[in-house]
C-alpha positions in Angstrom: 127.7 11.3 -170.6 127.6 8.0 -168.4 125.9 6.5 -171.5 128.3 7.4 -174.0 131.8 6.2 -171.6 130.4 2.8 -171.8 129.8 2.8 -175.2 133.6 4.2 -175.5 134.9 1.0 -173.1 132.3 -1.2 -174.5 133.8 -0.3 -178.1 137.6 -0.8 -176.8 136.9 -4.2 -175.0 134.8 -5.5 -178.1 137.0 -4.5 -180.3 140.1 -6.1 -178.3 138.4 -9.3 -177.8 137.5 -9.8 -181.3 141.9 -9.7 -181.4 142.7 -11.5 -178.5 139.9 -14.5 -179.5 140.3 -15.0 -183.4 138.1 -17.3 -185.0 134.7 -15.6 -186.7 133.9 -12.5 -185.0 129.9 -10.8 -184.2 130.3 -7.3 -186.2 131.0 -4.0 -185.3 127.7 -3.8 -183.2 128.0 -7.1 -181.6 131.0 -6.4 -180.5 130.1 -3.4 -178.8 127.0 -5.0 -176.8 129.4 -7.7 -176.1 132.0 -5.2 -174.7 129.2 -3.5 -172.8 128.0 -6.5 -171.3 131.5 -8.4 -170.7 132.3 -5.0 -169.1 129.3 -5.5 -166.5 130.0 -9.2 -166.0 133.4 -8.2 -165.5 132.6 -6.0 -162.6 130.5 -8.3 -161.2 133.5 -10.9 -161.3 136.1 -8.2 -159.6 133.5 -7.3 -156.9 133.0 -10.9 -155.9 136.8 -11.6 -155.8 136.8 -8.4 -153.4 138.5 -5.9 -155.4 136.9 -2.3 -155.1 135.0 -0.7 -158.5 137.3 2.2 -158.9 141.0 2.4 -160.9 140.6 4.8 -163.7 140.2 4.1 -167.2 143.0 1.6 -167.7 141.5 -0.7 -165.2 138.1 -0.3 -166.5 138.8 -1.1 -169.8 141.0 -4.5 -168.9 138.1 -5.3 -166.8 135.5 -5.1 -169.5 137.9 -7.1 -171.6 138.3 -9.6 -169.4 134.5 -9.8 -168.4 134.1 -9.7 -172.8 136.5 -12.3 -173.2 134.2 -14.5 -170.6 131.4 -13.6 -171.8 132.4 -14.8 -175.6 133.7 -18.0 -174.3 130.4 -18.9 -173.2 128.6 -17.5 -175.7 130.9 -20.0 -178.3 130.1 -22.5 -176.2 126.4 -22.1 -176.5 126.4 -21.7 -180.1 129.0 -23.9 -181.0 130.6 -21.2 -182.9 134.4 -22.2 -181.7 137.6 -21.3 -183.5 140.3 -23.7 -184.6 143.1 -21.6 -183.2 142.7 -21.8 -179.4 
């Protein structure tokens, strides 16, 4: 059940940033691992401002955003895949 929630956020938060960020997205799959991943490097951002783990869904799911929207930054910036509208 743990396995499948982060899928669920991970699919939310990819699907979100691939909005919020324009340009040439990953795919459907990318997106997920990206959400999954930006939802981990968002907790480990939260936790080393201080703020505790737990909030509910809501404040999972704008963390792993947040953490995703990060986490594709840098990822542009590695591969030099940037868009022309930000």
């Amino acid at each position: 059940m743990f396995i499948l929630w982060w899928i669920i956020v991970g699919l939310i938060a990819g699907f979100i940033t691939g909005k919020l960020m324009k340009g040439s997205g990953y795919g459907a799959i990318m997106d997920i691992v990206i959400g999954i991943v930006g939802a981990l490097v968002g907790g480990f951002i939260m936790r080393s401002l201080g703020y505790a783990g737990r909030g509910g869904m809501i404040y999972t799911i704008i963390v792993a955003i947040a953490g995703a929207v990060v986490l594709t930054l840098l990822l542009r910036l590695l591969t030099g895949n940037r868009s022309r509208n930000l």
